[in-house]
C-alpha positions as CSV (number, residue, x, y, z in Angstrom):
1,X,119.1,48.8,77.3
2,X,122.0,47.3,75.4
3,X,122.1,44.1,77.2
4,X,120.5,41.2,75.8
5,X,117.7,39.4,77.3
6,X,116.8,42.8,79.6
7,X,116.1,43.0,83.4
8,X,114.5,39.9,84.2
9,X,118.1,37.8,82.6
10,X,119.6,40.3,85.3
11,X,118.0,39.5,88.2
12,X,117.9,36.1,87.4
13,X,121.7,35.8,86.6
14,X,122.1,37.8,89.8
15,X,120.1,35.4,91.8
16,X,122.3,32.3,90.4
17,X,125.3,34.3,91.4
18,X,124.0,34.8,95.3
19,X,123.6,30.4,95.0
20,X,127.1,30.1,94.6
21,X,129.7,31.3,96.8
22,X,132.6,32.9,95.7
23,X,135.7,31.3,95.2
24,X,138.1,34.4,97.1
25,X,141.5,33.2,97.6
26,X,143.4,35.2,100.6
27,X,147.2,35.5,99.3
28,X,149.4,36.9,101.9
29,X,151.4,40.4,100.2
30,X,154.2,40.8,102.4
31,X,155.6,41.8,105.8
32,X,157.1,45.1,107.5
33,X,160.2,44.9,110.2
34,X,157.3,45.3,112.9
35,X,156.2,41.6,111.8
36,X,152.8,42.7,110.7
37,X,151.9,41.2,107.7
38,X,149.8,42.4,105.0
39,X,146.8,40.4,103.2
40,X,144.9,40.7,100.2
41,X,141.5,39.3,98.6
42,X,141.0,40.0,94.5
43,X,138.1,41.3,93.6
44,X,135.3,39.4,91.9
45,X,133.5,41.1,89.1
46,X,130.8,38.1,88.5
47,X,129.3,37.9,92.5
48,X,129.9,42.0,92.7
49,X,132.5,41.7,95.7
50,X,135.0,44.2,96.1
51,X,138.3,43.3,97.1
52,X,140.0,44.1,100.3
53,X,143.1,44.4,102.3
54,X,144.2,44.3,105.8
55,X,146.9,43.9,108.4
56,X,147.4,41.6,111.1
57,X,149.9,42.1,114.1
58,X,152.5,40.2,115.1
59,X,150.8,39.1,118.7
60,X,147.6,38.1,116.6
61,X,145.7,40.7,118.7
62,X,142.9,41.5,116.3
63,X,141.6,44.2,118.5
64,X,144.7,46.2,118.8
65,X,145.6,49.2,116.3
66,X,149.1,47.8,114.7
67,X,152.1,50.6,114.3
68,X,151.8,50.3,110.2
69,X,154.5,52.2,108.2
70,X,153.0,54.8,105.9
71,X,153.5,53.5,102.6
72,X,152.0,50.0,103.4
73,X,149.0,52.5,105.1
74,X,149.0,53.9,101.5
75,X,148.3,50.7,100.1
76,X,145.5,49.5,102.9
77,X,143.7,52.3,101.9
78,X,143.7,51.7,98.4
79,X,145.7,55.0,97.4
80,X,148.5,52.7,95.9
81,X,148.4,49.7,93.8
82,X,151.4,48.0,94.6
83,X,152.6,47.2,98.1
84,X,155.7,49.0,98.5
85,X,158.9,47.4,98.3
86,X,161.7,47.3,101.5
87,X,164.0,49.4,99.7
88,X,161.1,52.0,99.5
89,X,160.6,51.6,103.0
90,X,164.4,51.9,103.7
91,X,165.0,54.9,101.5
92,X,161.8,56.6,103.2
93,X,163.3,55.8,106.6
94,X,166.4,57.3,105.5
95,X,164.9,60.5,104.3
96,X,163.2,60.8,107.8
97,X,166.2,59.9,110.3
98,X,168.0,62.2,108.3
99,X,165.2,65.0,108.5
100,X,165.1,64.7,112.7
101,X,168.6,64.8,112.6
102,X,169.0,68.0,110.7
103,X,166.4,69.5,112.9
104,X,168.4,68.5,116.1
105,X,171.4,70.3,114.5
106,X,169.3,73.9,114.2
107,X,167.7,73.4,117.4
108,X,171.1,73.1,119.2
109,X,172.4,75.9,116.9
110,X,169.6,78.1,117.8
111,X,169.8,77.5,121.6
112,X,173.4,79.1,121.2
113,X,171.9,81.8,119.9
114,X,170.9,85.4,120.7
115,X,167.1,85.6,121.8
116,X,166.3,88.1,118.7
117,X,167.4,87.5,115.0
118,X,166.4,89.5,112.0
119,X,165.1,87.9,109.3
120,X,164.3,89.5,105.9
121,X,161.5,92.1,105.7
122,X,162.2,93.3,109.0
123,X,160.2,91.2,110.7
124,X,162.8,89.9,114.1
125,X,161.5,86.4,115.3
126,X,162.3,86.8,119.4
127,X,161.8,83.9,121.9
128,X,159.8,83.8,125.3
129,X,159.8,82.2,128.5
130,X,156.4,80.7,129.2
131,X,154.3,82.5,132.0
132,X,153.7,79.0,133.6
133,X,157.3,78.6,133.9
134,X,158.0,76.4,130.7
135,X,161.1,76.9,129.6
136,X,161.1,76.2,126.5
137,X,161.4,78.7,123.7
138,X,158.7,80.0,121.8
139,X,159.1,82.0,118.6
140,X,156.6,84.1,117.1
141,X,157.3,87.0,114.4
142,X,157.6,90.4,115.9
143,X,156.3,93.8,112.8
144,X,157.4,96.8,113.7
145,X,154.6,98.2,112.3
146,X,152.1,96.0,113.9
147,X,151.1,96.1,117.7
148,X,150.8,93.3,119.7
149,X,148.3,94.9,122.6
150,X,145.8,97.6,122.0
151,X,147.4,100.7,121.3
152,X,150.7,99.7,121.8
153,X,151.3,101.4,118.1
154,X,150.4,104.9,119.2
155,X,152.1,105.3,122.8
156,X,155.4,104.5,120.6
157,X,154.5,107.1,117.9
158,X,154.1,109.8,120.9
159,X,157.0,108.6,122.0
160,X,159.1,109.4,118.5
């Protein structure tokens, strides 16, 4: 044991510690557009208390789940040190709106397309009409060298 004094000094400074309560001081990190706001409590290394972190929602509803941005989610969870900063939060919002946008645009492009397109490889991706009457499209890649029932293959090679 390197420390001076041994176990007993320890415990005993242990014990003194559990006497006095800890002096945690609750600071308030920052706020989202949602109006949650974010809290913190430091750590303290002498009474072995770990710090931690938490939201509360606008309505002061402590039982409901607030609808927490994911970079202040990063930092609840410890996975960050820093709270992020609004122009982080802007700039990721950006990058998203931007995203669903562009996947909009090749949805409507796609719906003005043929039902079959070839893709490299050979592989053609070809759209269906759901059984249940869905009409939605759903795309699936279509080998030519692969069957999709049980010998499927073989009743085209008789065929050739």
């Amino acid at each position: 044991m390197s420390r001076q004094g041994g176990i007993i000094a320890t415990i005993i400074q242990n014990f003194r510690n559990s006497l006095s309560a800890p002096k945690l001081t609750t600071k308030l990190v920052g706020a989202d557009r949602s109006g949650n706001k974010y809290f913190e409590k430091e750590d303290d290394k002498s009474h072995n208390l770990r710090g931690s972190r938490w939201v509360e929602p606008p309505d002061g509803d402590q039982w409901s789940v607030p609808d927490v941005p994911t970079e202040w989610n990063a930092w609840l969870r410890g996975r960050r040190k820093r709270p992020p900063t609004q122009e982080e939060i802007d700039r990721n919002y950006a990058l998203m709106m931007r995203t669903i946008h562009r996947a909009k645009e090749l949805e409507e492009k796609e719906e003005g397309g043929s039902s079959s397109k070839r893709v490299e490889g050979g592989a053609s991706y070809t759209s269906d009409v759901d059984p249940d009457g869905d009409s939605s499209k759903k795309k699936f890649p279509v080998y030519p060298e692969y069957e999709i029932t049980p010998g499927d293959l073989d009743k085209r090679r008789e065929k050739k």
